[in-house]
C-alpha positions in Angstrom: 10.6 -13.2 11.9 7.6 -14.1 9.3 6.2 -11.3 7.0 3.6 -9.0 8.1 2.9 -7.0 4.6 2.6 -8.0 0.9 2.7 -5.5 -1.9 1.9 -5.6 -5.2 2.5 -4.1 -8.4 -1.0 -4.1 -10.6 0.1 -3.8 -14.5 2.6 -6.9 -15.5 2.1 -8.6 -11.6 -1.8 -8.6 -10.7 -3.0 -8.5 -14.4 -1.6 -9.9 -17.3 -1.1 -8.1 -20.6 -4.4 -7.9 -21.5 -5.4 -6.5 -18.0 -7.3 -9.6 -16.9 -7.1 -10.8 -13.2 -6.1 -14.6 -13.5 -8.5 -16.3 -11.4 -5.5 -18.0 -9.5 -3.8 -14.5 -8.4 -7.5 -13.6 -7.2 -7.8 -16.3 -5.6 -4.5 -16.3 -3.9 -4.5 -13.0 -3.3 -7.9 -13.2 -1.4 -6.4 -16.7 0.8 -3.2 -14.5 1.8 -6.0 -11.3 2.7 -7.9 -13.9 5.3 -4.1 -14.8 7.2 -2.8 -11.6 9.4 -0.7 -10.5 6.9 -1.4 -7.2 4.9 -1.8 -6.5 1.7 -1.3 -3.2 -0.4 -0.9 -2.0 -3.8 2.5 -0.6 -5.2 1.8 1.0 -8.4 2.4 3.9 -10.9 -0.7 4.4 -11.4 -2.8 7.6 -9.9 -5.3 6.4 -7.8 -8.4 7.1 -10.2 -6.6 4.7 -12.6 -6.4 1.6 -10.4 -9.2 1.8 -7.7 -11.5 -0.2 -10.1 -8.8 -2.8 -10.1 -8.5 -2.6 -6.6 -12.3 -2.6 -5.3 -12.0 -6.1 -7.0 -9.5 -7.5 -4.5 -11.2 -5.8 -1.4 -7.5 -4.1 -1.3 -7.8 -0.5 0.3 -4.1 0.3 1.0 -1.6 1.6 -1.7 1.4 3.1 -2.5 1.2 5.0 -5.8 1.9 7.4 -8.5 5.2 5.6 -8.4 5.7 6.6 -4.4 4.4 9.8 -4.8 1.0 9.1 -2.6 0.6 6.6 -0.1 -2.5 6.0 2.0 -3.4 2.9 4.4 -6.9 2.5 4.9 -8.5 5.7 3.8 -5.6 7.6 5.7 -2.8 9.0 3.7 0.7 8.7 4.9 3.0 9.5 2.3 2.6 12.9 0.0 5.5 14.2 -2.2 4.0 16.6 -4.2 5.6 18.0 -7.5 7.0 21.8 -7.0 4.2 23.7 -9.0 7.0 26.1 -10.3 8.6 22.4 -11.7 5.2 21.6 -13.4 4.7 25.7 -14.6 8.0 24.8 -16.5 7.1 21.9 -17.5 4.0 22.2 -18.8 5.4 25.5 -21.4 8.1 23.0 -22.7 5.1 20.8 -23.5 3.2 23.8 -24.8 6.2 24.4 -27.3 5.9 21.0 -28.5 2.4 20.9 -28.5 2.3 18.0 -26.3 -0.7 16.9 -23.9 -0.2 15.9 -20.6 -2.4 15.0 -17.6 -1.5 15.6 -14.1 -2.1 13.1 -11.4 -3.3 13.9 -7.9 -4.9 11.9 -4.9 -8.5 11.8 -6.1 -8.2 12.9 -10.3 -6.0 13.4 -13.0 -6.6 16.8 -15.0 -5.9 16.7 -18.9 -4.8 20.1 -20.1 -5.9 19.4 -23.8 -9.2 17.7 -24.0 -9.8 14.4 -26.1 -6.3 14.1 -27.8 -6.0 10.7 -29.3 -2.6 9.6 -27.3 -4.4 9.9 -24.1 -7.3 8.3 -25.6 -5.3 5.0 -26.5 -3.4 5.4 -23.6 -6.1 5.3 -21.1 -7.9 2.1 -23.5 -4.6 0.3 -23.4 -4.5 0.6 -19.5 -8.7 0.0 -19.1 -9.6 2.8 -17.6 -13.3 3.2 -17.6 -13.2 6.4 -17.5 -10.7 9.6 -19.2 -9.1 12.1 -17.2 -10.7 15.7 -16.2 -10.4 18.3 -18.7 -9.2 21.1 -16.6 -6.1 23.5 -17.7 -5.9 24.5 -14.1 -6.5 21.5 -12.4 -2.4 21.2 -11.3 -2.6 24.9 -10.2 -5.6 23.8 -7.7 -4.1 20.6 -6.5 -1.4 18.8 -5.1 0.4 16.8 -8.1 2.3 13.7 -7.5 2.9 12.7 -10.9 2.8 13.8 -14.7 2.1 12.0 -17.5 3.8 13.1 -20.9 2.4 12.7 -24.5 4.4 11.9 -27.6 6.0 9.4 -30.0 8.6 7.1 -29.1 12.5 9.7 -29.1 10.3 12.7 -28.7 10.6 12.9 -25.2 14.9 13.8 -25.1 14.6 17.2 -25.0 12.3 16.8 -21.7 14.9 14.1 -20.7 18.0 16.8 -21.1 16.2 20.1 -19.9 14.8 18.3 -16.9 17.6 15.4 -15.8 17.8 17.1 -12.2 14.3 16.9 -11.6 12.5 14.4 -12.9 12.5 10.6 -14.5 11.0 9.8 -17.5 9.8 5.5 -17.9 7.4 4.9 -21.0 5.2 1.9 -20.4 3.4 2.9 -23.9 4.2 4.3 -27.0 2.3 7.2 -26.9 3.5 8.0 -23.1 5.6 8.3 -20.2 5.0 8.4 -16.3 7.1 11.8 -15.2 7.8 12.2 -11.2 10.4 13.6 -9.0 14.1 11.5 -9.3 14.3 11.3 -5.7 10.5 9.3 -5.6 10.0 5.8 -6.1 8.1 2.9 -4.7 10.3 2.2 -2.0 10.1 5.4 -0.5 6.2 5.4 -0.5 6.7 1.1 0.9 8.8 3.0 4.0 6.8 5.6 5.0 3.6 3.0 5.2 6.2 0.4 7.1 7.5 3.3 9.5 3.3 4.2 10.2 2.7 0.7 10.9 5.7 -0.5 13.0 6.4 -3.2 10.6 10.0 -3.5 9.9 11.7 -3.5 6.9 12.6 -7.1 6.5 9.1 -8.8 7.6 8.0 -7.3 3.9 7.7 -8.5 0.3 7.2 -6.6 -2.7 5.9 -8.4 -6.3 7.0 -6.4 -9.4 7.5 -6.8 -13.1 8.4 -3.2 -14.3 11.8 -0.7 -14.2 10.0 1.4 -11.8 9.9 -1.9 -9.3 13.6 -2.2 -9.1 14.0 0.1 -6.1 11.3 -1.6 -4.0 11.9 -5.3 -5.1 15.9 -4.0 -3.8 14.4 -2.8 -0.6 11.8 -5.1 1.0 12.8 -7.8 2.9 11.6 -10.5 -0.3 11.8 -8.9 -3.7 9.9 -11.6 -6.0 9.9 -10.3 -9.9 7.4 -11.7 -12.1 8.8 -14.6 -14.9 7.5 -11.6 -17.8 9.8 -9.0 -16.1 13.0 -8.5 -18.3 16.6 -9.5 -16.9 17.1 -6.2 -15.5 14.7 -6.1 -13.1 15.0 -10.0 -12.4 18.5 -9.2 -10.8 17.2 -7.2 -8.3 15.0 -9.5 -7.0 15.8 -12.5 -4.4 13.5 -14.5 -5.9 11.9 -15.2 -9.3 8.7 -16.6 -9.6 6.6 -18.1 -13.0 4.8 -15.3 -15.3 1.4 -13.3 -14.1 -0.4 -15.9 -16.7 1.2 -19.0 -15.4 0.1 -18.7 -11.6 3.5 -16.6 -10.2 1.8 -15.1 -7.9 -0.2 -18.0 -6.3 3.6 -20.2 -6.9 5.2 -17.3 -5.0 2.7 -16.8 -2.0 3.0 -20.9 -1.4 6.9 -21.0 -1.9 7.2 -19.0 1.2 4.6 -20.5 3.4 2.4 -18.0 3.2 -0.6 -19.7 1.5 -2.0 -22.8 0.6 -1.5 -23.7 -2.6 -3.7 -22.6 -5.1 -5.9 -25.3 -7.5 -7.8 -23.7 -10.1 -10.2 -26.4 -11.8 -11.3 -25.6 -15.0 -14.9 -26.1 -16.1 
């Protein structure tokens, strides 16, 4: 059985540190898009933080907000919204600790304090051309598939002890950390778009670098980690390919037969 669908993580997998697109994952990326295999995005990003990104691959399937969302071609077909009594709580431990946080949904993310610095530097570091909404309200008026928490490195425990039933906490930042149901990951949003396509589990690969990869790089058929992930996401994978800045992903797609490989001359 040969693969039918690629996904990728963006931050650490389809750009490098200082969120560039290397020309030769572009490239390769683009070569595995014109075969009859699809490609998606797996992220934890909310969709207004990655589309940008993704408009630049032609790539208009995803899985995000760490499996919260999923949508295949304009069509959603995952949703695991955040109980809105979870996020009232939530947001009133925040309030006690003066805390920001911004809400992810399918088309926005709402800020409930407007132009704090953390979210500020947070949304530069990621290169998001644009900040969240400022609307209190906005998680009261939409479905929420993911929270973002604001505060310094060890401020977070008490969020980590009130709410250990509910939710995970990962920081990819100092100044934040993604917040989404325990029982969500990329995997589960990878299954639901498998199950609405027919493909089965094993004709798909999944490229990660991160701690919120393990789950899916464990599940689909090919886990590849990144050469930049740490050690304990490597073990989960089957396969470990060369770091986002040294061509991994171009190495990787031509390991397994599934492009060309990839010559990049410089000029």
């Amino acid at each position: 059985m040969g693969y039918q669908m690629v996904f990728f993580d963006i931050d650490g997998t389809l750009i490098d540190e200082h969120k560039r697109i290397p020309a030769d994952t572009l490239t390769a990326v683009k070569r595995l898009q014109e075969t009859d295999v699809t490609v998606a995005i797996a992220t934890g990003r909310a969709p207004d933080q990655f589309l940008h990104i993704a408009r630049q691959f032609g790539i208009n399937s995803y899985v995000c907000c760490n499996g919260g969302y999923a949508q295949f071609n304009g069509k959603p077909v995952f949703r695991r919204p955040i109980d809105p009594q979870l996020l009232a709580a939530f947001e009133d431990m925040a309030d006690k600790y003066h805390y920001p946080l911004v809400f992810a949904g399918s088309e926005a993310c709402y800020a409930n304090q407007e132009d704090h610095p953390y979210v500020k530097e947070a949304f530069a570091y990621l290169d998001i051309p644009t900040l969240p909404v400022y609307d209190p309200a906005g998680w009261r008026d939409h479905e929420i598939y993911q929270v973002y928490l604001y505060c310094a490195e060890g401020e977070e425990q008490p969020f980590v002890e009130q709410f250990a039933n509910d939710f995970r906490l990962i920081r990819p930042h100092r100044y934040y950390l993604d917040v989404f149901p325990k029982d969500v990951s990329k995997a589960g949003g990878i299954e639901a778009m498998l199950r609405e396509l027919g493909i089965p589990q094993g004709a798909s690969i999944a490229f990660g670098d991160g701690e919120n990869d393990v789950e899916m790089l464990s599940f689909a058929g090919l886990g590849i980690a990144m050469g930049n992930a740490s050690p304990s996401v490597q073990k989960h994978a089957d396969y470990v390919t060369k770091r986002v800045d040294e061509g991994g992903i171009a190495d990787a797609l031509a390991r397994f037969g599934l492009i060309e490989p990839v010559v990049i001359v410089s000029r």
